[in-house]
N, C-alpha and C positions, 0 to 999 in steps of 0.2 A: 432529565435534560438530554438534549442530543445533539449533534455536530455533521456538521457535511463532511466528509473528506473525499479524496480520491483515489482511487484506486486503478493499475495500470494494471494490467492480466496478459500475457502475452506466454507461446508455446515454447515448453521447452525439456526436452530429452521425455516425448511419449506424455507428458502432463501441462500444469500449465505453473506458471508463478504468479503471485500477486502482490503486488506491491503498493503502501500506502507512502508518499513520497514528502509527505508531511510530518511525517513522525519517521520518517526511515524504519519502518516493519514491514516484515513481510511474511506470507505462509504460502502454501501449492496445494496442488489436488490434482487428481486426473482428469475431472473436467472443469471449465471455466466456473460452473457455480458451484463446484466442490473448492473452488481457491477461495472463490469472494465469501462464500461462507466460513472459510474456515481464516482467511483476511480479518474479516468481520468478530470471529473469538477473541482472536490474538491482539487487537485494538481493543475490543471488549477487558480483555483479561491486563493488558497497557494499564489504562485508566482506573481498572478497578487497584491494582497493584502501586504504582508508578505514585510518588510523592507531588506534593500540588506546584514545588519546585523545576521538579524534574521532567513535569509536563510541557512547563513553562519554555525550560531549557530548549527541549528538542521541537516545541510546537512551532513549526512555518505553517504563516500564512499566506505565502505569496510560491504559489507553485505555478509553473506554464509549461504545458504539454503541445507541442508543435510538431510539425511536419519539417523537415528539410530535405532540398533536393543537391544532391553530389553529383558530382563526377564521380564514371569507377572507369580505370583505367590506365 
């Protein structure tokens, strides 16, 4: 079985992070497809590990990724 999730990736100190915002995990890598791959273990490794409770617990299914425009000043 498999599952969509999402993943956010964004730079930071020389590498990158990634984050799946649905489960709140997250792993880095120095490049972008060195995070999502290594994102991709550590939800791997979640699921395999993680109780069918525990899943349940931390699983959102309502995530929204947007833009916002500020003021700076």
């Amino acid at each position: 079985m498999t599952r969509q999730l999402t993943a956010i990736i964004q730079a930071e100190d020389g590498g990158f992070v990634a984050l799946c915002p649905e489960l709140d995990i997250c792993s880095q890598g120095e490049t972008v497809e060195e995070a999502r791959a290594n994102l991709r273990e550590a939800l791997e490794l979640f699921f395999e590990c993680a109780s069918p409770d525990e899943v349940v617990r931390r699983l959102s299914n309502e995530v929204y990724v947007t833009q916002l425009e500020v003021a700076i000043g």
